[in-house]
Residue, then its C-alpha position, 0 to 999 in steps of 0.5 A: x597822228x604825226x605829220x611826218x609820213x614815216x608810220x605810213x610806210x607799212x601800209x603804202x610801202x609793203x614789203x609783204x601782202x596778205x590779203x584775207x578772204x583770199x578765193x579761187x572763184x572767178x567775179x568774187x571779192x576775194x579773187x579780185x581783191x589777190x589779182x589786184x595785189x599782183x596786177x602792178x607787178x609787185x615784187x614782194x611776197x604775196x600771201x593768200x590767206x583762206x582755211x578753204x584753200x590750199x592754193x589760189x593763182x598759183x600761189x600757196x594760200x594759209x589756213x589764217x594771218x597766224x599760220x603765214x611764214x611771217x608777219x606781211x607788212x600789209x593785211x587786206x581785209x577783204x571779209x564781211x563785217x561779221x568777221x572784221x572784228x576778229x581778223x583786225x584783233x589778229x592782224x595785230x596779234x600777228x604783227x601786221x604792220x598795216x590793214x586795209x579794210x575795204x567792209x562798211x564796218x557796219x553790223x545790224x543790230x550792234x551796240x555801242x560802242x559800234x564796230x567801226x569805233x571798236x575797230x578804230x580803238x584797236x588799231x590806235x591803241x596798237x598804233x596800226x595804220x588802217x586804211x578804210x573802213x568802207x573804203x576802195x582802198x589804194x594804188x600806189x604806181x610809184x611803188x607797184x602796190x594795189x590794195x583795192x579790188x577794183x580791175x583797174x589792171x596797170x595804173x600807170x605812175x605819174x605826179x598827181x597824188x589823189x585822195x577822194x571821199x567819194x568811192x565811185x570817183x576812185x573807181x573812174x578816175x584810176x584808170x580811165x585816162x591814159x593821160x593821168x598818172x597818179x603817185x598815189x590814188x586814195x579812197x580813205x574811207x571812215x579814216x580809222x587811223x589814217x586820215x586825208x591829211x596824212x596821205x597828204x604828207x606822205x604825198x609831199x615828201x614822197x619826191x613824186x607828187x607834183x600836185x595834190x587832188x582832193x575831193x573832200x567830204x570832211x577834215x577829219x584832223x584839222x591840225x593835221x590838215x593845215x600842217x599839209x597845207x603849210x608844208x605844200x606852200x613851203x615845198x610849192x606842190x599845189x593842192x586843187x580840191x573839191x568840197x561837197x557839202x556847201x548847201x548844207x543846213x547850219x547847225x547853229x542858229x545864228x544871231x547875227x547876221x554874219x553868222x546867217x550868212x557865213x554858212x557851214x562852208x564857210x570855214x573851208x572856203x576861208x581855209x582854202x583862202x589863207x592857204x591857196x587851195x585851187x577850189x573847183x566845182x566839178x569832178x572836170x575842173x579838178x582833174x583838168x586843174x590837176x593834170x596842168x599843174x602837175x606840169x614840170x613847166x608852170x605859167x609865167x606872168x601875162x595872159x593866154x597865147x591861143x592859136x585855133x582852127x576857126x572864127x567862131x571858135x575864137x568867138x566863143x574862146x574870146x568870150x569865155x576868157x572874158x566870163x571866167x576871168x582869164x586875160x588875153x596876152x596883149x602881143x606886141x607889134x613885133x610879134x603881130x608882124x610874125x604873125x602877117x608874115x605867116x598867115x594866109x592872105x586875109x587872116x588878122x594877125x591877133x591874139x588869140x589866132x585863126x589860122x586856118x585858111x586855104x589848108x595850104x602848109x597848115x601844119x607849119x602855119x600852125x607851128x610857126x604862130x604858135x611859137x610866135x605867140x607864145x614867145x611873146x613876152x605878155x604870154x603866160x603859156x600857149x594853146x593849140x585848139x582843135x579836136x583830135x578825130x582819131x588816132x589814125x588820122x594823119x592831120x591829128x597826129x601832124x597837129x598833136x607834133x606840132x605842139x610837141x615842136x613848139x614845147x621843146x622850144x618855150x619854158x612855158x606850158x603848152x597845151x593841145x586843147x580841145x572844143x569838146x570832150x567826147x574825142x577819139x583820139x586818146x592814143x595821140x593824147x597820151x603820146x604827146x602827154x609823155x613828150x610833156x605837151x598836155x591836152x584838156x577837153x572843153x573850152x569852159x573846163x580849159x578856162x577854169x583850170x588856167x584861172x586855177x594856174x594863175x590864181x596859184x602864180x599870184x598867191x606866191x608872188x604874194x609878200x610875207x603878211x605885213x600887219x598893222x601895230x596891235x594895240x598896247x598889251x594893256x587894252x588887249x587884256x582888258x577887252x579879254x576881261x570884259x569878253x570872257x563874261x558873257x554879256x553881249x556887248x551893246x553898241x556902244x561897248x562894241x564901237x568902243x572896242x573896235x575904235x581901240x583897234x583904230x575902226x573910226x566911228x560918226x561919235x555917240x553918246x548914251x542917253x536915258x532921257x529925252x533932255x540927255x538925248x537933246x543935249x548929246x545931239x547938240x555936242x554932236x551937232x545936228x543932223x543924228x542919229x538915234x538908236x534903241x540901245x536896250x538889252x537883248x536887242x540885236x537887229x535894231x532896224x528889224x523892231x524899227x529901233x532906228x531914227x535917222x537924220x533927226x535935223x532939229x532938237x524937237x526931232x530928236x526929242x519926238x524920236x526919244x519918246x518914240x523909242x522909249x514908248x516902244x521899246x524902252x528908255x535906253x538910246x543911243x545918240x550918234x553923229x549922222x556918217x558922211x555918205x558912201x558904200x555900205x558894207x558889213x564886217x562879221x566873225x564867226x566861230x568855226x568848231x574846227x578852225x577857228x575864228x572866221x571874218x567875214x567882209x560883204x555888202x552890208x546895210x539892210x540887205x545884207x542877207x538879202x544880197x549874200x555878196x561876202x567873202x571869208x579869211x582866216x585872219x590876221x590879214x594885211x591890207x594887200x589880202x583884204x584888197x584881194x577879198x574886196x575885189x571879189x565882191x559884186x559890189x566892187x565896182x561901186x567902191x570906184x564911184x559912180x553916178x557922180x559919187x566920189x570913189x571910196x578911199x581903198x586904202x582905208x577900207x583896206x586897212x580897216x579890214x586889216x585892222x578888223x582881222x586883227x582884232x579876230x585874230x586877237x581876241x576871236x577866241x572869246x567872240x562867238x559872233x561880230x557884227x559890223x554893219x553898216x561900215x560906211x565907206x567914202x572918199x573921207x575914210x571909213x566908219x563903223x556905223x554899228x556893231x554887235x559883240x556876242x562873247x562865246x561865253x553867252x552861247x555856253x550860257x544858253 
């Protein structure tokens, strides 16, 4: 659908609720399915729709959609499967403007086309939004509107808007913390209309939503999808997500080795890459994540300002920051003089603080090295750790204002955080929460979301892409020529059209005799290479296709007649690359998004190691530089064991240059393969590579 959010208005703004199936019994669907449209205290009409019922709740219940005074905005299905199909046909008989269908849409003994596709043909064609089927349904606080069953009761409104493909995750997370206020909550289902990413929209031009939560099974609209992401950017409304599903066997088979090791996830993890979606492993993370980036205040530059109530407890904050990757603020002198001057005798004045000493004045002790910390120009934003015993607990509720105190005074975060998550003492919490101090549980779950803050401040701090120059229109159109046929393209043909993209290669030559093999080695000049360079063969070292560091002619000549006796006459000679890091570049081709690349540790152990990261490309050197940085194999880039340091801005702009290449010509590549690109003081070659056009695989 479109991705202005205007169609939505009847389903998530109804002036009008019916609500279908409709009953009097106490613990049945029907009776909790009304008491929820009334439990947020909406002002609209509410109809009850039952043949069996004259009223329900005090309200006058009709025989059918079709009897109601008037169309209602919003139809809730609440009916078996049997009857779905019927009461969808009448809700746009009648002029519903919306339906909410909460049913499986699955019928035993069914056929094609099955239910849920009829259901979805219906309301395309009446252009009727449908949340569901087999769904929870939604809350929408900001607006009063309960369309589910489940007795969440008062769902207060807030800034996080939340879309989860798991049902349960709906059912915990909408009302289980007075913390969390949601601008809307949503649990789609089949999407039959509807679809995640136009919740999306609608969540970012509603005026509400400060962050967006996803926890995501599938993308059922890509282009819809991105558009959301795109306007999340341009409107700064960070969306943080789950994606289940990452372990999921491949559905192709793969013939090279970037299509082995990029895995079905691979595409998200890139989408989420080009667009700065915050990606969180557990249910914890995400939420933590959301609530502090749906925080009016946002982290500023620097790192984390801490003030807690014990040694060992800064002990393992000190070395969790260190895992997770979380820098600790740096404070300056002046601010380590605030900090002598105001602790018990005996405490260090440092970052992050213990300031729990004789108890003497503790709560203004703690007060006083918070603001100093925080106000330090290194810090980003500041933490009180401690835990919270109960809500009657009078040195709780001093600590929990204290921070409160300090917020008022600092445009940056504050946050009362706590060692572990089973905490008594929510009453206090949400106190301070409406006063904009926020609390996390768990110090590992505390990091994580930080390290998502901070992710989220360096990708827009980051410039407009700044590509290096394509090659001329001419040699463009000739490579799209030559892709479009579906041979695969031998090495050569492949180092050919990277170097067109300016990927530098050692220097080859193909031979189809031993004295062509000899003389080409003696135009390069000894030490070679030679390689199997025959039809169909795609991983040379796994036949033993390769001869490395032949040294003398004779050599060259045994390892001609070596190759050719097993495995054919056609070789390739090539100059022996200078020493360095072996990496690999790859592109693969996701049926949803498209071209992906790949950037890991290449040369025999590439599947082995696993250690890659992917973009959407084009890329521009300062974001290749970020996807080396997360490699494992990073540290070995900066030279060790008396080797020389890789020149990083080479490989980086080689990268570059790949990613334009994908983004080029990416739609005529079914799979790329370069490995090994060699990386060393001197710059950067490809030592080998694999082209399969994507006509080869609509061949197969």
């Amino acid at each position: 659908m479109a991705a202005s959010s205007a169609w939505l208005r009847p389903l998530l703004e109804p002036r009008s609720i019916a609500t279908v199936g409709a009953s009097e019994r106490p613990g049945s669907f029907g009776r909790s399915t009304l008491t929820q449209a009334l439990a947020n205290g909406f002002k609209g009409e509410v109809y009850p729709v039952n043949p069996n019922q004259r009223e329900i709740l005090g309200l006058k219940c009709y025989p059918s959609l079709a009897e109601l005074p008037r169309a209602p905005d919003l139809a809730v299905l609440a009916v078996a499967n049997s009857g779905l199909e019927a009461q969808t046909r009448l809700a746009i008989e009648t002029g519903c403007g919306s339906a909410t269908i909460f049913a499986s849409a699955y019928l035993e003994g069914d056929h094609p086309p099955l239910l849920a596709e009829r259901l979805g043909d219906l309301a395309r064609h009446a252009g009727l939004p449908v949340c569901g089927a087999n769904c929870m349904g939604f809350f929408h606080p900001a607006r009063s509107v309960n369309a589910g069953w489940y007795p969440a009761g008062l769902v207060p409104p807030g800034p996080i808007g939340l879309i989860t493909h798991s049902g349960s995750l709906f059912l915990s997370l909408a009302a289980n913390d007075p913390r969390i206020g949601y601008s809307l909550i949503v649990s789609p289902g089949q999407e039959l209309t509807v679809t995640a990413a136009d919740y999306m929209h609608y969540m970012l031009e509603d005026g509400t939503t400060r962050v967006i939560a996803l926890f995501l099974e599938t993308v059922r609209n890509p282009a819809s999808f991105i558009a959301a992401l795109e306007k999340a950017n341009a409107r700064d409304i960070p969306v943080v997500a789950v994606k289940v599903g990452k372990t999921a066997e491949s559905a192709r088979l793969a013939r090279s080795h970037s299509g082995a090791i990029a895995g079905d996830d691979a595409a998200y993890e890139a989408l989420f890459e080009k667009y700065g979606v915050l990606r969180a492993r557990i249910v914890d993370e995400l939420m933590a994540t959301a609530l502090l980036m749906s925080h009016g205040k946002r982290v500023a530059r620097g790192g984390v300002a801490a003030v807690l109530d014990s040694g060992g407890a800064r002990g393992l904050f000190i070395d969790l920051a260190d895992e997770l990757g979380v820098p600790i603020a740096k404070i300056s002198a002046e601010t380590e003089q605030k900090l002598r001057d105001r602790l018990d005798y005996g405490l260090e004045p440092v970052n992050p603080v213990d300031a729990w000493g004789t108890g003497h004045d503790a709560t203004g002790i703690f007060r006083d090295c918070l603001q100093a910390v925080v106000d330090d120009p290194a810090s980003a934003l500041g933490i009180l750790m401690t835990d919270v015993s109960n809500d009657e607990d009078p040195v709780s509720d001093d600590f929990a204002q204290l921070t409160v105190d300090v917020s008022e005074k600092t445009g940056k975060p504050i946050i009362m955080a706590h060692h572990w998550t089973h905490l008594r003492g929510r009453q206090i919490l949400a106190r301070i929460g409406a006063k904009g101090v926020l609390s996390i549980e768990g110090t590992e779950t505390l990091f994580l979301a930080i390290r998502h803050a901070f992710a989220h401040r360096d990708f827009r701090a980051l410039p407009p892409l700044a590509l290096p120059p394509p090659p001329a229109p001419a040699i463009l159109a000739r490579w799209r020529q030559r892709l479009a046929k579906p041979e695969a393209l031998d090495e050569a043909e492949s180092l050919a059209l990277l170097a067109d993209f300016g990927i530098a290669n050692p220097g080859f030559a193909i031979a189809g005799s031993a004295s062509e093999a000899v003389a080409a080695a003696g135009r390069m000049g000894l030490p070679v290479a030679l390689k199997t360079a025959m039809p169909g063969i795609h991983h040379k070292s796994e036949v033993e296709g390769v001869r490395l560091g032949l040294a003398t002619a004779g050599e060259a000549a045994l390892a001609y007649e070596d190759l050719t006796r097993r495995l054919g006459p056609r070789v390739i000679v090539a100059a022996m690359a200078k020493p360095g890091i072996e990496l690999a570049l790859g592109l693969v081709q996701d049926s949803q998004f498209g071209p992906i690349m790949m950037v890991g540790a290449g040369g025999t152990l590439i599947e082995v190691l696993r250690d890659r990261r992917v973009a959407l490309p084009p890329l521009d050197s300062l974001r290749a530089m970020r996807l080396l940085d997360r490699l494992r194999l990073r540290p070995l880039l900066d030279g060790h064991r008396r080797r020389p340091a890789a020149d990083l801005e080479k490989l980086a702009l080689a990268i570059a240059r790949f990613s334009l290449l994908a983004a080029s010509l990416g739609d005529l590549i079914g799979e790329l393969d370069v490995n090994p690109l060699i990386a060393g003081a001197d710059g950067v070659v490809a030592v080998d590579a694999l082209v399969l056009p994507r006509a080869a695989a609509k061949e197969s």
